[in-house]
C-alpha positions in Angstrom: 7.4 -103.5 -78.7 10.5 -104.1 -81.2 12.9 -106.0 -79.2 16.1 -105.0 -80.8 19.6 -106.9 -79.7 22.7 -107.0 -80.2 22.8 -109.8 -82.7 20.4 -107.5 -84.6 22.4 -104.7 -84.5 25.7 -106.7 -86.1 22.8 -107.7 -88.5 22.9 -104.1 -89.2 26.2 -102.7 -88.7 27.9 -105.8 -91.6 24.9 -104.7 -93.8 25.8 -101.0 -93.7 29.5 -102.0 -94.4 28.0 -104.0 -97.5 26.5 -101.0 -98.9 28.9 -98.8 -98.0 31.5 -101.0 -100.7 34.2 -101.5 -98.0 36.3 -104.5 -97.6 36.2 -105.8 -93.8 39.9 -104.8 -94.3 38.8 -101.4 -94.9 36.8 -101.4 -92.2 39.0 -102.1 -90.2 42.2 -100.0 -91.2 39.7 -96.9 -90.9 38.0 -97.9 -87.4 40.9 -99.0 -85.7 40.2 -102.7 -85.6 41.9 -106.0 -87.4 39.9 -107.6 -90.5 40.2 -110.8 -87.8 37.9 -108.3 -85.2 35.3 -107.8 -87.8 34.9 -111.0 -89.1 34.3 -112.5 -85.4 31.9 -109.7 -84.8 30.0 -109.7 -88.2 30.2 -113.6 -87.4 28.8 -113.3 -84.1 31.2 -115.0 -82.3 30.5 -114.4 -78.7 33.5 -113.4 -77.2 33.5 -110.0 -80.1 29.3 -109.7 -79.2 30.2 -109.3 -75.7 32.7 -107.1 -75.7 31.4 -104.8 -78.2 31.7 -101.6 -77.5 29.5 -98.7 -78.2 32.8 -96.6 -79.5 33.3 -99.5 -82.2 29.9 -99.0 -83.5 29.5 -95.3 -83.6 33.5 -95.6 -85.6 31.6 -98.6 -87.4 28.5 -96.1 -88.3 30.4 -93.0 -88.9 32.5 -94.9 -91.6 29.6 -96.6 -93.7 26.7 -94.3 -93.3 27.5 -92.2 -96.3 26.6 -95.3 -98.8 24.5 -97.4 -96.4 20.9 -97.6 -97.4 18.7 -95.3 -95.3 16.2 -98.1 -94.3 19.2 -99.7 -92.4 20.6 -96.5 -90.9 16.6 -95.9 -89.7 16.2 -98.9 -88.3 19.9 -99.3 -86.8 19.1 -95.6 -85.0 15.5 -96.9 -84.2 17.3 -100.4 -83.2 19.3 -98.6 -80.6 16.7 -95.9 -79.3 14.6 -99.2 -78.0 17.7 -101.2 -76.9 18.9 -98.6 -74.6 15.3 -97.5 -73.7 15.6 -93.8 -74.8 
């Protein structure tokens, strides 16, 4: 079975903002967050892993879908149906 984490899922969520064009800046401005937050959590710095909420990445997902290649955004929503077991 496709064991699917979070550090896969940042994997996913900072390519998706790649595609989508947008500055972590942007990102940020848009979702709420500082370009500081997204760095540590495209980074993977534990303390942003941890506390990563599941608001942050549907704002995250909601911003950068629209450009984000759909081979990402299939395997992000495929990434999270078999992390939360649904």
């Amino acid at each position: 079975m496709y064991k699917y984490d979070k550090a896969k899922m940042v994997d996913d969520l900072k390519q998706m903002r790649l595609d989508s064009g947008m500055s972590q800046k942007a990102l940020g401005q848009r979702i709420g967050l500082s370009r500081e937050t997204i760095v540590a959590i495209e980074n993977k710095y534990p303390g942003a892993i941890a506390t990563l909420e599941m608001d942050t990445v549907k704002l995250w997902f909601r911003a950068c879908k629209g450009k984000a290649d759909p081979s990402i955004l299939l395997r992000f929503k495929n990434g999270l149906i078999a992390f939360f077991g649904v």
